[in-house]
Phi, psi and omega in degrees: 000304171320292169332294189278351159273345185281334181290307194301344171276320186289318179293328192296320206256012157278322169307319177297335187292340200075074208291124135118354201279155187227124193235059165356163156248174200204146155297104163230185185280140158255175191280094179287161189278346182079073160170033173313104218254331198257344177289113175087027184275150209257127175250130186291146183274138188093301190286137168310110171268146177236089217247124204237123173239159169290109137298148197266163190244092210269312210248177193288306237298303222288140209194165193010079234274153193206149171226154163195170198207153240197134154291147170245328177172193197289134200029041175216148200213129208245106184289111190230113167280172188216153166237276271075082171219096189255131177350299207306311179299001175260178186075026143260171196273329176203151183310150190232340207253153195207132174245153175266198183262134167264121215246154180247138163217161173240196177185109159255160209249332193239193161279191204123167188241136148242152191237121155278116186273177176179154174243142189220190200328075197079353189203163188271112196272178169218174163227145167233134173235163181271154176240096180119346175339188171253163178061086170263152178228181203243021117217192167213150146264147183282000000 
C-alpha cells in the first residue's frame, strides 16, 4: 500500500506535464500596430536594436509567441514571428488566443541602409532603417 501511495504523486505530475505531448514552432503573420515607428529609424552601428511586433493569432493551437530576425543577403534582414503549436491543443474549433509585443532584436556591424523584411496581412511588407544614421535610438515598433 504504501508503495502505490508513493507512486500516485510521480503519475499526477507526468499527467500534469502533458506526458507524450508534442509542440512544433509554426511561422505567422504579424499584426502592424498603425503607429509604426521603424521605416527610416536611424540605428547605431554595433548597438542592439529592437524592433516590438504583434504575432497574429492564426490557428486555436497557438501559444507562445517568439520573434527573430536573420540575415538574408546584403542588406536585408528577415524578420520571423513564431508560435507554439502543440498536440495537446488541437481539436478546438476557432482561435482563441490574443497576443502582446513581442521584441526582435539585430546588431548591426557596418553603416547603411537595411531593409527588414515581414509578412503581414498576406504579403511580405519591408522597413528600411539607416544605420550609423544621425540621432539613433534603440527600438521601434512594426
Amino acid at each position: 500500500m504504501r508503495t502505490l501511495l508513493a507512486l500516485l504523486p510521480a503519475a499526477a505530475l507526468l499527467l500534469a506535464q502533458g506526458c507524450g505531448d508534442s509542440c512544433t514552432t509554426a511561422g505567422t503573420e504579424i499584426i502592424p500596430s498603425g503607429s509604426a515607428t521603424c521605416d527610416g529609424a536611424s540605428v547605431g552601428v554595433g548597438t542592439a536594436f529592437t524592433v516590438a511586433v504583434k504575432p497574429a493569432c492564426q490557428t486555436c493551437v497557438a501559444s507562445r509567441p517568439t520573434c527573430d530576425i536573420s540575415p538574408l543577403g546584403t542588406g536585408q534582414l528577415q524578420l520571423d514571428a513564431k508560435v507554439q503549436e502543440c498536440d495537446s491543443d488541437k481539436g478546438c474549433t476557432a482561435p482563441s488566443c490574443s497576443f502582446g509585443t513581442v521584441s526582435c532584436s539585430f546588431t548591426p556591424a557596418a553603416s547603411g541602409s537595411v531593409q527588414i523584411l515581414y509578412l503581414a496581412n498576406g504579403t511580405t511588407g519591408s522597413v528600411t532603417v539607416n544605420v550609423g544614421g544621425p540621432s539613433p535610438v534603440a527600438s521601434c515598433t512594426l
